[in-house]
C-alpha positions in Angstrom: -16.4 -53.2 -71.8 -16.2 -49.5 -72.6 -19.3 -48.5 -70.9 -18.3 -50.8 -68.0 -15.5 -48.9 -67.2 -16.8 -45.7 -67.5 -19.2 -46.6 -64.9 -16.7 -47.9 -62.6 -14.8 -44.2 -63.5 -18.0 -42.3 -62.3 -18.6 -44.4 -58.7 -14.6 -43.8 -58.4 -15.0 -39.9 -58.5 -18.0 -39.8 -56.7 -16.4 -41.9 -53.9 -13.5 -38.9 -54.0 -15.6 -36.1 -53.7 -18.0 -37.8 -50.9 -14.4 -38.6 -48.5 -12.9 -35.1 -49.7 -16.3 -33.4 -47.8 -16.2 -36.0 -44.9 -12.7 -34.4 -44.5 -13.2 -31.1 -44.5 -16.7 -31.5 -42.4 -14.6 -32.9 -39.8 -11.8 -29.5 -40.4 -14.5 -27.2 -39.6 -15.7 -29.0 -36.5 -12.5 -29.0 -35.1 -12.0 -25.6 -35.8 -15.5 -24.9 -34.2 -14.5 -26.6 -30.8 -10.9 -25.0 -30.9 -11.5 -21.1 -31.5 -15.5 -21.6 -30.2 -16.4 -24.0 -27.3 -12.5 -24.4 -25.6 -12.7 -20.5 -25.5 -16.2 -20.1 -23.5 -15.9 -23.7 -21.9 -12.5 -22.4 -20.2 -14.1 -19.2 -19.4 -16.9 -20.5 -17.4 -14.6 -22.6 -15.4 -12.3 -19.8 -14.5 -15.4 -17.5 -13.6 -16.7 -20.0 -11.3 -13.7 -20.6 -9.9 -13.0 -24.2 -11.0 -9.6 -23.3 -12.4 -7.4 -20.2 -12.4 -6.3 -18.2 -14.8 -3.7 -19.7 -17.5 -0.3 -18.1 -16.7 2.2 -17.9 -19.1 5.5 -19.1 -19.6 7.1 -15.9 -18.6 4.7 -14.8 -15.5 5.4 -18.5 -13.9 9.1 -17.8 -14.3 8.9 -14.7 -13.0 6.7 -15.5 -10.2 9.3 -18.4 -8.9 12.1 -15.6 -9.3 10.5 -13.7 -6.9 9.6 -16.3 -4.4 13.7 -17.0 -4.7 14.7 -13.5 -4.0 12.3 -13.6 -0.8 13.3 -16.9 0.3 17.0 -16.2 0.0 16.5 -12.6 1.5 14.6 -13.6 4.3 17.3 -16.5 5.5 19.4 -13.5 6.2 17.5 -11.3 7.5 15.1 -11.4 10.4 12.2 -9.2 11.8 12.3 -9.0 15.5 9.5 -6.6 15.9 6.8 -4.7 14.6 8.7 -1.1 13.2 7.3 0.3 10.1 10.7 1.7 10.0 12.2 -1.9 9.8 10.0 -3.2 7.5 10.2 -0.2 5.2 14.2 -0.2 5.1 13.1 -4.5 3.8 11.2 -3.4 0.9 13.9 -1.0 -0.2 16.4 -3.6 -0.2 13.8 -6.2 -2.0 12.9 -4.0 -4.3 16.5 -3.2 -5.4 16.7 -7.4 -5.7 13.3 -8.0 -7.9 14.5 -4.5 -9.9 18.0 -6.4 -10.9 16.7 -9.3 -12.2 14.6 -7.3 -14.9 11.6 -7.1 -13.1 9.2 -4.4 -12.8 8.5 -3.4 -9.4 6.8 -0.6 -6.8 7.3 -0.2 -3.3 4.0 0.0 -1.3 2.9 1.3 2.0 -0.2 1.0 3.9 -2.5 -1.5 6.8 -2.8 -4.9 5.8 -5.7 -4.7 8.6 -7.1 -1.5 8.4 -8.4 -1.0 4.5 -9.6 2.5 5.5 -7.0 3.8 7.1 -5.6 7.7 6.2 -2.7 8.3 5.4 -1.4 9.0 9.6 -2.3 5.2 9.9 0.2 3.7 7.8 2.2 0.6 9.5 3.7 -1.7 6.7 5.8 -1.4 3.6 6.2 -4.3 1.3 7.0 -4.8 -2.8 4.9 -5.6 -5.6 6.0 -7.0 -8.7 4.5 -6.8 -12.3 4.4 -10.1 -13.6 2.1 -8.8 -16.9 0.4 -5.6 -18.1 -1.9 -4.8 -14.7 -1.1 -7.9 -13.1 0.9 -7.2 -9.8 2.2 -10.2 -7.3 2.3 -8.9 -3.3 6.0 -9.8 -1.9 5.7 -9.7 1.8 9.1 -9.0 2.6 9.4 -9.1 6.5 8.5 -12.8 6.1 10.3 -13.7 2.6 6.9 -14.9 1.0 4.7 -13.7 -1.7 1.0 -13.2 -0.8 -2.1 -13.2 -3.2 -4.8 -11.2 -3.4 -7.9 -13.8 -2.7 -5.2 -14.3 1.2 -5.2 -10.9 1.9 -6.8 -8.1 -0.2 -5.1 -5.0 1.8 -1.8 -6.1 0.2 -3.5 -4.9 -3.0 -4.4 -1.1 -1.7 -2.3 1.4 -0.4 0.1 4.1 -2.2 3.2 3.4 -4.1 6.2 4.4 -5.2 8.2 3.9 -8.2 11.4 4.2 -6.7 13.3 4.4 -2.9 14.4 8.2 -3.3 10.5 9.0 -3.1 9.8 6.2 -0.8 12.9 7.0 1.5 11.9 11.0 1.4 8.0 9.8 2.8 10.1 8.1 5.8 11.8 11.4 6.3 8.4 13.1 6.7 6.5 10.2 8.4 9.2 10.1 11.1 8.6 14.2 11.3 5.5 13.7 11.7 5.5 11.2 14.5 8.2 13.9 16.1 6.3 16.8 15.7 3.1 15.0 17.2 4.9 14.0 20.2 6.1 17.9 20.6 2.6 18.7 20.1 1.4 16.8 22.9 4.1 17.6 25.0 3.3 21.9 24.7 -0.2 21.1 25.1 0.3 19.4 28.7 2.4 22.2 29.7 -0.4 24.3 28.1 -3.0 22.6 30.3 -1.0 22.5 33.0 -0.1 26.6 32.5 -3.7 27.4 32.4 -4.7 24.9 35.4 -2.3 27.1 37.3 -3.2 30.5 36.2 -6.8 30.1 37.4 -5.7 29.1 41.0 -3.6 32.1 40.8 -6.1 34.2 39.8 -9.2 32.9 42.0 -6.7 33.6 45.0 -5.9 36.9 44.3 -9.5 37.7 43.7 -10.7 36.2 47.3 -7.7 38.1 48.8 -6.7 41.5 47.3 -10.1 42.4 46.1 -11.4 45.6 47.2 -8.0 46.1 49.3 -5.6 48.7 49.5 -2.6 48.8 46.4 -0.1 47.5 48.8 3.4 46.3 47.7 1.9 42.9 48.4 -0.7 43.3 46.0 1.3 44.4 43.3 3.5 41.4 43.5 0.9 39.3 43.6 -0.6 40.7 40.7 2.5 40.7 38.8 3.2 37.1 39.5 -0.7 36.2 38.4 0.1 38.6 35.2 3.7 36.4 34.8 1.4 33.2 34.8 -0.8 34.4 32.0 2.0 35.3 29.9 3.8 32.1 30.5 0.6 30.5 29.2 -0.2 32.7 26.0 3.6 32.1 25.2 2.7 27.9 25.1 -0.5 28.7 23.2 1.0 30.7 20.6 4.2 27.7 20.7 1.7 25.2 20.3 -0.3 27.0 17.4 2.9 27.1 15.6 3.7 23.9 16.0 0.4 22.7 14.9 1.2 24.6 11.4 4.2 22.9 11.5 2.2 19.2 11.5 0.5 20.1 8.9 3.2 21.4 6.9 4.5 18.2 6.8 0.8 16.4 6.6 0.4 18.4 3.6 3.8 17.1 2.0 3.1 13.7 2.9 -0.2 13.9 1.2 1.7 15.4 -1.9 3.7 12.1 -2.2 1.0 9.9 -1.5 -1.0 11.0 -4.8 
């Protein structure tokens, strides 16, 4: 009887150990799968496209905040037509909303169509919104939605500012600049014009007072062809200084943009 039982002792704690390794094989495999395969498995997917990336709880939330503010914003306001003025004046005001609700944000500017457009091409103003570390959302405010990068990649490029001081202060210079280049072109007609008129002037004095007598007819015509040419080297020097104007303000514009 005694040895009996201490064989039926021995199978017991052999039988304990064997399920207690069984146990912890099956630990370690799970562990394996969790922190090894999952990982890579969920990695390939997103890399080929398959699924996105996981988003948080916090950059969901904050991603249906923002489509609110732009729904709400854009059943009250409308765009009627296509003003980089008017849609500028949008992302202030959007901006200002996404900023209240503790969101970080930037105002952009750029061509949603044009990715290599300078800094004179400029046509569209919109909001982007951090939703994590280097992770920015595209609000398109002129029609309330938001607009991701695989849509439309030109949302993504462009310059931007931190706040509407800066932002408002690059309106003050862009509508300079469109000001200034409509003065430019305006002096250069009369320029063209000026000069068109001088060499009539001059070719008909040439064919009729050359080589003649220094009448009082001469001299007033001379004077008058002399008048011309310093009515047009008046508009050349105008539009010179007016050029350096332009790029006065090109070279502030520039300043912000970087």
């Amino acid at each position: 009887m005694p040895k009996s039982k201490k064989k039926s002792s021995s199978k017991w704690s052999f039988s304990s150990i064997l399920k207690h390794k069984i146990k912890l094989k099956h630990i370690l495999i799970l562990i394996f799968f969790i922190f090894i395969v999952f990982p890579i498995t969920l990695g390939f997917l997103t890399g080929l496209g398959i699924i996105g990336e996981p988003a948080s709880f916090q950059t969901a939330s904050k991603i249906e905040t923002v489509e609110n503010i732009l729904r709400e914003y854009h059943a009250t306001h409308t765009y009627s037509e296509q003003d980089f003025f008017v849609c500028a004046d949008m992302a202030i005001d959007v901006w200002n909303l996404v900023k209240s609700k503790g969101i970080n944000a930037q105002i952009y500017v750029g061509n949603i169509e044009n990715p290599n457009a300078n800094f004179t091409e400029l046509n569209h103003a919109w909001v982007v919104a951090e939703l994590e570390p280097f992770t920015w959302l595209a609000l398109e405010t002129t029609s309330g939605r938001v607009v991701y990068k695989i849509e439309n990649g030109n949302y993504y490029r462009g310059y931007s500012f931190d706040n509407p001081n800066e932002f408002k202060r690059f309106m003050e210079l862009r509508r300079d600049f469109d000001n200034q280049v409509d003065r430019i072109k305006a002096v250069s007609n009369e320029a063209i014009a000026c000069a068109s008129d001088y060499e009539e002037m001059r070719i008909a004095f040439n064919e009729k007072y050359i080589g003649k007598p220094l009448t009082n007819d001469v001299v007033e015509a001379r004077d008058k062809v002399a008048q011309k040419l310093g009515e047009c080297n008046s508009l050349n020097t105008d539009l010179t200084e007016q050029s350096q104007v332009l790029t006065n303000i090109a070279n502030e514009m520039k300043g912000l943009l970087t």
